[in-house]
C-alpha positions in Angstrom: 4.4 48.5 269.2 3.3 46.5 272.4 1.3 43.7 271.1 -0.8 40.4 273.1 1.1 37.7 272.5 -0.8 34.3 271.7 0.6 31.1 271.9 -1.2 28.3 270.7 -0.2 24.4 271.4 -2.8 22.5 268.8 -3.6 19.0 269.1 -6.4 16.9 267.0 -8.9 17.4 269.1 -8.0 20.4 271.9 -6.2 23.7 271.2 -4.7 25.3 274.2 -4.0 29.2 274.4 -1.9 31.6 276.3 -2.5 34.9 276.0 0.5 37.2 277.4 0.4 41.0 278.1 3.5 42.8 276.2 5.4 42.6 279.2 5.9 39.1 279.3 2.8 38.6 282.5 -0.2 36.3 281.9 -3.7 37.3 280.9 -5.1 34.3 280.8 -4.9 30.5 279.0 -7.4 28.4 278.2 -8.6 25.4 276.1 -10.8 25.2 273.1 -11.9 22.5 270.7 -9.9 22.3 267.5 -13.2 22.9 265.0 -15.0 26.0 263.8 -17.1 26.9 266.8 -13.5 26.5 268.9 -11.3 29.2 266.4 -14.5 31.4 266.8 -14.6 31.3 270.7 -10.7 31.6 270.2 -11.1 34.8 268.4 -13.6 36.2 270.6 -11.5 35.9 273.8 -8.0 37.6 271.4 -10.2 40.4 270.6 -11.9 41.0 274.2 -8.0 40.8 275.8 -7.2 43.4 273.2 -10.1 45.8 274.3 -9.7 45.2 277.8 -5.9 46.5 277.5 -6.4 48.8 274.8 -4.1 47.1 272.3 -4.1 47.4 268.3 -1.4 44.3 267.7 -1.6 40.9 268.2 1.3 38.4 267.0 -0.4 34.8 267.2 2.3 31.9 267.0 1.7 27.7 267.0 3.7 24.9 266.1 3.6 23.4 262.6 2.1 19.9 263.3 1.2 18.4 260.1 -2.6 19.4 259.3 -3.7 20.2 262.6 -3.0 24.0 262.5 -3.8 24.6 259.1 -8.0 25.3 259.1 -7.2 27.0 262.5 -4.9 29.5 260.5 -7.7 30.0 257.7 -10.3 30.7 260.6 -7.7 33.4 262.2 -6.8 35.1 259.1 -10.6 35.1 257.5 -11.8 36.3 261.1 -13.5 39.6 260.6 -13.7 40.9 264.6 -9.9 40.2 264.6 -9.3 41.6 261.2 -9.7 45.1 262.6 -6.4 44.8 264.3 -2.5 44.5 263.1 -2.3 41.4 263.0 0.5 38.5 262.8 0.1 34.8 262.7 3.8 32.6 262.7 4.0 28.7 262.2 6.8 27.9 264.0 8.7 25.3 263.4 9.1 22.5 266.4 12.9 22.3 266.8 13.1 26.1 267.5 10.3 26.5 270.0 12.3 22.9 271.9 15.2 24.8 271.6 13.6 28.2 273.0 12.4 25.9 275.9 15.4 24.4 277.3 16.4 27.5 278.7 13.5 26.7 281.0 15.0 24.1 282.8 12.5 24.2 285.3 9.1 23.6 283.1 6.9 20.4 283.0 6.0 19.4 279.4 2.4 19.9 279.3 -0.1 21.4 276.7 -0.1 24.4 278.8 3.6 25.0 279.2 3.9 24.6 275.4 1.7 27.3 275.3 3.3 29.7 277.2 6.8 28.8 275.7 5.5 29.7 272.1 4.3 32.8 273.7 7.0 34.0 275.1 9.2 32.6 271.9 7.2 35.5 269.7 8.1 37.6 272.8 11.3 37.2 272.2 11.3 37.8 268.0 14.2 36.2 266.2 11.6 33.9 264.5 10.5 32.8 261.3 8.6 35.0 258.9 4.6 35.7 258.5 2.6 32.7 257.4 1.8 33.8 253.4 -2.1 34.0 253.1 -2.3 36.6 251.3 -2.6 35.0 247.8 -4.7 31.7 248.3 -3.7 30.2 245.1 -0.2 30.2 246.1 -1.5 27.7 249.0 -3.9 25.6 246.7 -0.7 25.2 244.5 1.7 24.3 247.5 -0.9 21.6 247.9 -0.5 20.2 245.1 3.3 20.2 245.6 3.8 19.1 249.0 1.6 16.3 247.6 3.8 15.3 244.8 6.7 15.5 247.2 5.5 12.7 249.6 4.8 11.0 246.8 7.8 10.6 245.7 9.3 10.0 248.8 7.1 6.6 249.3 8.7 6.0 245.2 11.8 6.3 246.5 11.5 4.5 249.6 9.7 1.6 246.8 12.4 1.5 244.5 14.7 0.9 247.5 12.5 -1.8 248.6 12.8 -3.7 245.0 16.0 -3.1 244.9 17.4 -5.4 248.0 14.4 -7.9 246.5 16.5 -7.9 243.2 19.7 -8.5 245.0 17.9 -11.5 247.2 17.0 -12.7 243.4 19.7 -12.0 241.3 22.8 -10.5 242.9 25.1 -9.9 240.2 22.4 -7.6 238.3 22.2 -5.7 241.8 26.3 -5.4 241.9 26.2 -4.0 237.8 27.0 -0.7 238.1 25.2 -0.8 234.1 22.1 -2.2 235.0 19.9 0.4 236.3 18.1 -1.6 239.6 14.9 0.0 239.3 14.4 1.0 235.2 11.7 -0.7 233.5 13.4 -3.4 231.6 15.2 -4.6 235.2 11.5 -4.6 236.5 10.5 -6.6 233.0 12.8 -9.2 233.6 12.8 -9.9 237.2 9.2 -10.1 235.7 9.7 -12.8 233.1 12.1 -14.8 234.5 10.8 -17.0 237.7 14.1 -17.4 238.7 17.9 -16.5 238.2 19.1 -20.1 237.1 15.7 -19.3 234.1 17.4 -16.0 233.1 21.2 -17.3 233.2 19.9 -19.9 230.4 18.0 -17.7 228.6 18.2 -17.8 224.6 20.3 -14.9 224.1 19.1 -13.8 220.7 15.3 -14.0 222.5 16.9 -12.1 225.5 17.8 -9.1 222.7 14.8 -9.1 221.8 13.0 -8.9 224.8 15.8 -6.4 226.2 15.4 -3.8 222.8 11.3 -4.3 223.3 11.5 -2.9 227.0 14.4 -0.8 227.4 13.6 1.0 223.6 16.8 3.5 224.6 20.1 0.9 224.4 22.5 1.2 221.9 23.5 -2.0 222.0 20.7 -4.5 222.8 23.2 -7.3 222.4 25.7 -6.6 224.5 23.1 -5.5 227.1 21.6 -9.1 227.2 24.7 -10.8 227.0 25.8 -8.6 230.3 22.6 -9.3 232.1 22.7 -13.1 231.5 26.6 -13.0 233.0 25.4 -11.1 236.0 22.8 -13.6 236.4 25.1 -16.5 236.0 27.2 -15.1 238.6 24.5 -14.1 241.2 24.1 -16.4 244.2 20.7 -19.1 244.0 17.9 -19.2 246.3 16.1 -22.0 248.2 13.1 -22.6 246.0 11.0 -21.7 248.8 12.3 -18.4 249.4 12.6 -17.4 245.8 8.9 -18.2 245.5 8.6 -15.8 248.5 10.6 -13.4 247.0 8.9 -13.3 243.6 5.8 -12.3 245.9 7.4 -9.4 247.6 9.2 -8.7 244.3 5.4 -8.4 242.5 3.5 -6.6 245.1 6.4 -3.7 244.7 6.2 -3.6 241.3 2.6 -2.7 241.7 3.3 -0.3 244.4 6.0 1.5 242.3 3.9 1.6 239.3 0.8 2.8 241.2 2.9 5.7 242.4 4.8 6.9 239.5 1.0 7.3 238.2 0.3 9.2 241.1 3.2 11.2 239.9 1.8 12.1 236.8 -1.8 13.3 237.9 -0.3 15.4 240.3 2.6 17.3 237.8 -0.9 17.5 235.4 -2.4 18.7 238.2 0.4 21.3 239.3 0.8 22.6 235.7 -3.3 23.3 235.3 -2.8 25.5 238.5 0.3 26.9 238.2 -1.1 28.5 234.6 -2.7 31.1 237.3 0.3 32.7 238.6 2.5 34.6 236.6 6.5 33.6 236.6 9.3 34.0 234.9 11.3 30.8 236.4 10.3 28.4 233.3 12.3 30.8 231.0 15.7 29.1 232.7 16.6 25.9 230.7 15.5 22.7 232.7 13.4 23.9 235.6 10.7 23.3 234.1 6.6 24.0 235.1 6.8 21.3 238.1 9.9 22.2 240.0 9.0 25.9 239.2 5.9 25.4 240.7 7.4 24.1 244.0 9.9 26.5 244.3 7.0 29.8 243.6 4.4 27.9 245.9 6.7 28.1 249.0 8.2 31.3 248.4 5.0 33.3 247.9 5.1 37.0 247.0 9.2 37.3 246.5 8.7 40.9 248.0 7.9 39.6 251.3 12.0 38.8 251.3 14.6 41.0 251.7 17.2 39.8 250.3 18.6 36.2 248.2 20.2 35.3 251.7 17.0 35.2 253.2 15.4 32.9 250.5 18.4 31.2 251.3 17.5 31.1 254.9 14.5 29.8 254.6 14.9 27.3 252.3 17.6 25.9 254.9 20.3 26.2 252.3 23.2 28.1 254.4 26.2 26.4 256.4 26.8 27.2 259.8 30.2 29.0 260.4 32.3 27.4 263.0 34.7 29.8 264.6 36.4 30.6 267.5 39.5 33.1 267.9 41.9 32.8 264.9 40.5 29.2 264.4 38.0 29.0 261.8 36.7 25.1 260.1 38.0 24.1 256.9 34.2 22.4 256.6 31.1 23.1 258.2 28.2 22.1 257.7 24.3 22.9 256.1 22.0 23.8 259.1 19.3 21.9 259.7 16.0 23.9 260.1 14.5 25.5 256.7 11.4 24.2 254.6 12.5 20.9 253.3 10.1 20.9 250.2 11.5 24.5 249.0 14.9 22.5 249.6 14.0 19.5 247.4 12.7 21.4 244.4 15.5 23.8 244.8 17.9 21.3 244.8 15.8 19.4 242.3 15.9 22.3 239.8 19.7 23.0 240.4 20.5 18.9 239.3 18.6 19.2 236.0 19.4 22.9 235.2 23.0 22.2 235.1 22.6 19.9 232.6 20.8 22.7 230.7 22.8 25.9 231.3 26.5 26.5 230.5 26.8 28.5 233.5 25.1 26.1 236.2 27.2 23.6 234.3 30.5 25.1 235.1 29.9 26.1 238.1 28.7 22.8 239.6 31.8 21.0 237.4 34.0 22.9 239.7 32.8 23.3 243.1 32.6 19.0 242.2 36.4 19.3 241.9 37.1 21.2 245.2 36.5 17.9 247.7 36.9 15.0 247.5 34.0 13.5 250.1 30.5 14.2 249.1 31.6 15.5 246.2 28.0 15.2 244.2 25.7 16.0 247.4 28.1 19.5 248.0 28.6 20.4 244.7 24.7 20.4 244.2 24.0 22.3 247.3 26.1 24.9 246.1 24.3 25.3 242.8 21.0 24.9 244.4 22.9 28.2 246.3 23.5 29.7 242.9 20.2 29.5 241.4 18.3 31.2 244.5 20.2 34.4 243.7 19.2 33.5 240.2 15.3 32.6 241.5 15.4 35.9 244.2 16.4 38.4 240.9 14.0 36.8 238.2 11.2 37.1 240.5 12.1 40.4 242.1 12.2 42.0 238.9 10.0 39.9 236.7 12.1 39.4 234.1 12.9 36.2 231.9 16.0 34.8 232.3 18.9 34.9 229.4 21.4 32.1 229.3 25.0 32.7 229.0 26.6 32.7 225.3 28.7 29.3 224.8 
């Protein structure tokens, strides 16, 4: 096969091209607007450099830059004068088209050059699969998903917020290991009580009652209130000033974290009404669940388009690099750092609550948690995120549900 190679460097406004022969010379480059009429003109100029050098194959690379590339990709693949060739189209991901360039010591950063390196990157091969766009409900699903995923994000990034607020207001409740920072009755209370000195001399039998209305899960309601009101009484007081100040920022991240975990909510409705569409047999393993399914089957695609579990693996970014040189080889090495981060998070996602679930997951992350003793948590997890891609890669390969483990 001697295919045109196109590299693409897309922008907001601009999309630069680079058309390359096979054998690494230019055609030609040129700019185009980053709209309809722009992918069109695109298109036309691919397909006359094709008939002009009597070429069938085109491989058609650009850099993943948030939504600026994705119409563009619609446009290319929908194209019907470019349909009649073998065609490839690759989202690459930034780091390894920088990387590709610095053996180009030489080169100015321009839109141009970034052109002409992605060109001769897909030259070169050794790069990241096909774009899916085969199936376009796996896309309108992985919309839906990346969504949810950057919301959470800004949750987390909330609660982390309210959480140094609660420790500027009442520092021994921050300290508690017990007291959840960010559940619903810490919110309530911080809530209630206008300051910590207020919560210290709360009523303690009105406390339990307040405390058993809010939480509705503790045991103990008594012992829970009679906990918080020591932390508070330990905690360090605030100028009145600041408190006041505090109680401000405190309130307006309440209402972000509550307007968020909303958000939440459409979206997993949202993700369960379109997942119903594609068939699956990764909800039949105990805990995954139709949300964390969902994310994992909207970035993988068609599982066929894999060869193997490793290279789910691969993709996913869940491998470690091996660090070895003569007879030495590391003890420790670590998880590389390209891969699709959102097939990562439901992956690892999945793995945290199915080994609650499943015997198996459970013994397995129990002792890979045992073999270290730094990171223990955030390696053993890894791991069984590891495990249950082979598990994903041979449910989905042969469409079969999955059958837990006796005991």
């Amino acid at each position: 096969m001697n295919p045109l190679f196109v590299g693409i460097d897309v922008s907001s406004k601009n999309n630069v091209a680079y058309l390359m022969k096979p054998d690494g010379s230019k055609h030609s480059n040129f700019s185009v607007q980053n709209n309809l009429g722009g992918a069109k003109l695109l298109s036309e100029r691919i397909v006359s450099a094709l008939r002009s050098m009597q070429l069938s194959d085109v491989v058609i690379g650009l850099e993943a830059t948030s939504i600026y590339g994705d119409s563009l990709v619609y446009a290319l693949r929908e194209d019907g004068s470019l349909g009649r060739f073998q065609r490839k189209i690759h989202v690459l991901n930034p780091k390894q088209v920088r990387k590709f360039k610095e053996a180009y010591s030489d080169l100015p950063k321009n839109d141009w050059v970034d052109a002409f390196v992605i060109a001769d990157h897909l030259r070169f091969g050794r790069i990241n699969r096909e774009v899916y766009m085969d199936d376009y409900r796996y896309k309108a699903l992985q919309t839906l998903t990346r969504a949810r995923f950057d919301v959470i994000q800004n949750l987390t990034r909330e609660k982390q917020r309210f959480a140094n607020y609660l420790f500027l207001k009442c520092s021994g409740m921050a300290q508690d290991k017990d007291i959840q920072n960010t559940s619903a009755t810490t919110i309530a209370l911080m809530e209630q009580f206008e300051t910590v000195d207020d919560l210290a001399n709360a009523n303690l039998d009105e406390l339990t009652v307040f405390i058993d209305e809010k939480g509705r899960n503790f045991a103990d309601p008594a012992a829970k209130a009679k906990a918080i009101r020591s932390a508070a009484r330990d905690s360090y007081r605030l100028p009145v000033t600041v408190n006041n100040s505090v109680n401000q920022a405190m309130a307006v991240s309440i209402a972000s974290i509550r307007a968020l975990e909303k958000q939440v909510k459409v979206l997993d409705k949202a993700i369960e009404h379109q997942f119903e569409i594609i068939p699956n047999t990764l909800t039949s393993i105990p805990g995954i669940g139709k949300v964390y399914s969902a994310g994992i089957i909207a970035e993988i695609g068609d599982i066929h388009r894999f060869e193997s579990q490793a290279s789910v693996a691969k993709y996913a970014g869940l491998v470690w690099n091996r660090n070895q040189s003569g007879d030495f080889e590391a003890e420790h090495s670590r998880m590389i750092k390209s891969g699709n981060r959102y097939l990562r998070y439901y992956l690892l996602e999945a793995a945290n609550s199915v080994r609650r679930c499943d015997s198996e997951f459970r013994r397995y992350y129990n002792l890979k948690l045992k073999e270290v003793n730094k990171y223990q948590h955030k390696r053993a997890l890894a791991l069984t995120a590891r495990k249950l891609v082979r598990l994903v890669f041979r449910l989905l390969k042969d469409n079969r549900l999955y059958i837990p483990p006796e005991g």
